[in-house]
N, C-alpha and C positions, 0 to 999 in steps of 0.2 A: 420468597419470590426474588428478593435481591440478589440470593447463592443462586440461584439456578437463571437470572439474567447471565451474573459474571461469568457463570461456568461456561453457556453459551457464547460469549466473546471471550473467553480463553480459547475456545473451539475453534472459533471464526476464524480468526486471528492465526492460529495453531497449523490451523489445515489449508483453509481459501485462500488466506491474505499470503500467509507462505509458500503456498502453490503458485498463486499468480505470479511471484517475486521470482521463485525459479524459473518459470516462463518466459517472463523477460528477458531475463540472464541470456537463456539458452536460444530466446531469438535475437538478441542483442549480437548475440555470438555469428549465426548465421548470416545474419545482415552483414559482420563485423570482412566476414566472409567471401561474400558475396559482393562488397562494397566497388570493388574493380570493373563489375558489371551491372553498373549502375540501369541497365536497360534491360537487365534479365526479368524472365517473365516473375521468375520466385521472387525478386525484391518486390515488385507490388503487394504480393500476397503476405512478403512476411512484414512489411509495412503495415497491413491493413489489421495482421495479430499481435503487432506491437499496440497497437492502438486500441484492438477490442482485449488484450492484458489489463492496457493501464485503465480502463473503464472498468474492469470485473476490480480490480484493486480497488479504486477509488470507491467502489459500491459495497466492498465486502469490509473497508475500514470505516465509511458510513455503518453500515449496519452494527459494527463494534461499537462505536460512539453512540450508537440507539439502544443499546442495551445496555452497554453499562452503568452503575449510578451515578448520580454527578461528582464531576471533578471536580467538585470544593469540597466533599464529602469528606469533614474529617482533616482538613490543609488547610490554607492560609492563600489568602489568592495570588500570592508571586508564586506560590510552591507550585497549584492548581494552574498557572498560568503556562507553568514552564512544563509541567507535563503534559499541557494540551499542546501547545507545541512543536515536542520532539513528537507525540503521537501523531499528529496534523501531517509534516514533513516526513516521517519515516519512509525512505525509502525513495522517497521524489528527487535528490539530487539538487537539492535548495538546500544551502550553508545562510542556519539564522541562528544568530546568536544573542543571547540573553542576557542584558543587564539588571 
């Protein structure tokens, strides 16, 4: 039951979480674009998928964290601390660093 949780948040992870990441990107980009015409009707709209991105993210790296076993499994709790972490932050654009 353990292989076949992980395998499913390798999935997760693999396909959604990296899908939504590209998503951003590439509305990040449009915005980045469009940023001149801060009254154009499309920044509302790519505003509003910026934001229903970062929500399917947050949900689909939830969902990895609910399936995997626990992160002490096997570590030492600075080790487990530090890989909860950078997994926590991947991707958010939050610089946290580990003593």
């Amino acid at each position: 039951m353990l292989e076949e949780r992980a395998r499913l948040a390798r999935e997760i992870h693999d396909t959604l979480a990296q899908g939504f990441v590209g998503t951003l990107f590439a509305i990040g980009r449009g915005g980045h674009v469009h940023a001149r015409k801060s009254k154009s009707p499309a920044r509302k709209y790519l505003d509003m998928a910026r934001r229903m991105a970062r929500h399917s993210l947050t949900e689909a790296r939830r969902s990895v964290m609910d399936l995997r076993a626990s992160v002490l499994e096997g570590r030492i709790l600075a080790a487990a601390l530090e890989a909860g972490m950078r997994m926590w932050t991947a991707g958010a654009g939050v610089d946290v660093r580990w003593t």
